[in-house]
C-alpha positions in Angstrom: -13.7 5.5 2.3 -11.6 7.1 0.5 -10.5 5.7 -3.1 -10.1 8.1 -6.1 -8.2 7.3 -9.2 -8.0 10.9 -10.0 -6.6 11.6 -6.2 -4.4 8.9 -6.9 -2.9 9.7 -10.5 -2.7 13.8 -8.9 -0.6 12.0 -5.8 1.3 10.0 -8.3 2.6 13.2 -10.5 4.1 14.6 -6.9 5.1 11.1 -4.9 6.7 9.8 -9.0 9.9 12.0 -9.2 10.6 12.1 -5.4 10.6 8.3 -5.2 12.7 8.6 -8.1 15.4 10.6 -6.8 15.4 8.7 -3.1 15.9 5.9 -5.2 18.6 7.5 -6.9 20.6 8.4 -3.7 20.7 4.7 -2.4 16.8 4.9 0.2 15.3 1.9 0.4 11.2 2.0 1.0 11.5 0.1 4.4 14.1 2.9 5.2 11.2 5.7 4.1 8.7 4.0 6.0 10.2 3.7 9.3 11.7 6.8 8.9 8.6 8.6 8.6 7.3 7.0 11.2 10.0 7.9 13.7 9.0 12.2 12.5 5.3 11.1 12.6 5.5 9.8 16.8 8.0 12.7 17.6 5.4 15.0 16.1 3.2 13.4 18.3 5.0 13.4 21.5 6.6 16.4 21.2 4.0 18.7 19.7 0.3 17.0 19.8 0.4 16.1 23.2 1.8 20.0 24.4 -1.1 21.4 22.2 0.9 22.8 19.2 -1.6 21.5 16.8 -0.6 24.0 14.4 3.2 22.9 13.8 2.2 19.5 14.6 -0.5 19.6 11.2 2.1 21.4 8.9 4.9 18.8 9.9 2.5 15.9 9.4 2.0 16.8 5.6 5.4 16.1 4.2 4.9 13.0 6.6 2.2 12.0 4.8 3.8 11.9 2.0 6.6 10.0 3.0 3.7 7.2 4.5 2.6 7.0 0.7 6.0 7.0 -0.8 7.3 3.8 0.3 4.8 2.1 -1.6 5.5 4.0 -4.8 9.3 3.3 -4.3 9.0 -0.1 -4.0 7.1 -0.5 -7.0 9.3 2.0 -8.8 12.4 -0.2 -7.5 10.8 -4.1 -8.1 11.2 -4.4 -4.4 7.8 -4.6 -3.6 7.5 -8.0 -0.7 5.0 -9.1 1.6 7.3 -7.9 4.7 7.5 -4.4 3.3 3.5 -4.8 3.6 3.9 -6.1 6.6 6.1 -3.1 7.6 4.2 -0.5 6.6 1.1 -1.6 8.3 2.5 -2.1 11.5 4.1 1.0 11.4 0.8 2.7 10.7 -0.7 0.8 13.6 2.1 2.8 16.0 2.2 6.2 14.2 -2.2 6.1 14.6 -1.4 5.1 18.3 0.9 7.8 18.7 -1.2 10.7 17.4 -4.7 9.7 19.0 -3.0 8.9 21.9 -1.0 12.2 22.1 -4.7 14.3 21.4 -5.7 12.1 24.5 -3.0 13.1 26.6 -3.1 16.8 26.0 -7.6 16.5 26.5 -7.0 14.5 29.7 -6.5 18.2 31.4 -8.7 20.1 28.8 -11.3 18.7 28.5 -12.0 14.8 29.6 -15.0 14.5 27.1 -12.3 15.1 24.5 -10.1 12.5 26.3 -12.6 9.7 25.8 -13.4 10.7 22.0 -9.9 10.3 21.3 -9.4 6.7 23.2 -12.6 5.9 21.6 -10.7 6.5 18.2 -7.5 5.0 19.1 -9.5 1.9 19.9 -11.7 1.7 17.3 -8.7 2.9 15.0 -7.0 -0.7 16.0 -10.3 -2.9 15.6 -10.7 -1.5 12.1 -7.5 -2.5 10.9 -7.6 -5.9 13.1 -11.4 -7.1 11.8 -10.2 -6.6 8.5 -6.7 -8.6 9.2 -8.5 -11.4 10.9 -11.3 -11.3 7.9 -8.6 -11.5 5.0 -7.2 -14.7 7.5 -10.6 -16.5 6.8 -10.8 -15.8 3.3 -13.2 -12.6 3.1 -12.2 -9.8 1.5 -13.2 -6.7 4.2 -12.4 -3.2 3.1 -16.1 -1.4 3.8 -16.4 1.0 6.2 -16.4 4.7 6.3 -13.7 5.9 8.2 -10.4 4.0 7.3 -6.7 5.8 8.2 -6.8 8.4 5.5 -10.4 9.5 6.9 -9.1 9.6 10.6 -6.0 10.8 10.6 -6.3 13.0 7.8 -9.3 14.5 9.9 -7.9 14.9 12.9 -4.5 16.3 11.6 -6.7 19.0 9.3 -8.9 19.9 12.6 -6.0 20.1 14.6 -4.1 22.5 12.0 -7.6 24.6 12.5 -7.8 24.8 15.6 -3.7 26.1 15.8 -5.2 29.2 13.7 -8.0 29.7 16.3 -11.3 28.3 14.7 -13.5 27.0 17.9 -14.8 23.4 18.6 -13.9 22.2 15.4 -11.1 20.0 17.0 -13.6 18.4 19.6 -16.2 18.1 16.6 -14.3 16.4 14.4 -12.5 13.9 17.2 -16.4 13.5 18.2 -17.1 12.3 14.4 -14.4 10.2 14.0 -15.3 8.3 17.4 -18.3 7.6 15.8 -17.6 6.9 12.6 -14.8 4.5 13.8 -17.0 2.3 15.8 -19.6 2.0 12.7 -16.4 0.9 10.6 -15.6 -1.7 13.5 -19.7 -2.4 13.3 -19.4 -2.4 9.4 -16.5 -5.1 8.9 -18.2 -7.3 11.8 -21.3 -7.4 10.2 -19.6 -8.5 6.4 -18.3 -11.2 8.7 -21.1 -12.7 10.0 -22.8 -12.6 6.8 -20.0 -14.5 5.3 -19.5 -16.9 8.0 -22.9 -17.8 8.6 
């Protein structure tokens, strides 16, 4: 899982002066998130699921950043709320949906292995984020596991940009590992659970 406070400060010295001038020029962070949203499912639909993985990855970048600049604009702006929290992490619940399901689409006719891996991530993808929502319901703190969204769609975006230029299997390979590692996330918040709860 990823958590770096050197990442973050490097992230910060980029995300800082764009949040700053959105802010200037009247954007709100709800209107950043759902924005980037919207770019991140066209991406999807119009790109990932045709096979243009290579556009798709370079487009998803500055999307990326918009997914982590609504945070930093809300804090920048004292607007920080529990329904911008909520916002954001149903939006990231769709975008997710929309890319693995997109690589699904495009494998169905490929290759159906592929297919599976990537409704094997969606899938998992959703129980992650749900175990850990239901767990912070009950009063236990779940964040292990190691593949959370940075890890999967940051995989699967980087393999995809890959296999635009040409490199072999590495996009099958790397929707193959995050299948896996998914479901052990899922395995890894269910089994904090139960030891808490019993």
């Amino acid at each position: 899982m990823l958590d770096n406070a050197r990442v973050r400060r490097a992230a910060a010295t980029v995300l800082d002066p764009v949040a700053r001038l959105l802010l200037r020029l009247h954007a709100t962070a709800s209107g950043v998130t759902i924005a980037g949203s919207i770019g991140a499912i066209l991406v999807s639909v119009l790109l990932i699921a045709r096979g243009e993985f290579l556009p798709a990855a370079l487009l998803m970048i500055p999307l990326a950043g918009a997914d982590a600049l609504d945070g930093t604009m809300a804090r920048m702006s004292g607007t920080s709320s529990r329904w911008g929290g909520f916002l954001d992490s149903t939006t990231d619940r769709i975008t997710d949906g929309a890319i693995f399901a997109s690589f699904a689409w495009w494998a169905i006719d490929v290759d159906r292995r592929l297919a599976v891996a990537a409704f094997i991530a969606l899938i998992a993808g959703f129980v992650t984020s749900y175990t850990r929502a239901k767990a912070e319901s009950l009063g236990i703190e779940c964040k292990v596991g190691v593949a959370e969204r940075p890890e999967r769609v940051g995989g699967i975006m980087a393999a995809a940009g890959f296999a635009g230029l040409g490199v072999p299997y590495i996009l099958p390979l790397a929707m193959y590992v995050i299948a896996l590692l998914s479901t052990i996330t899922v395995w890894q918040r269910a089994s904090l659970v139960h030891r808490a709860l019993t």
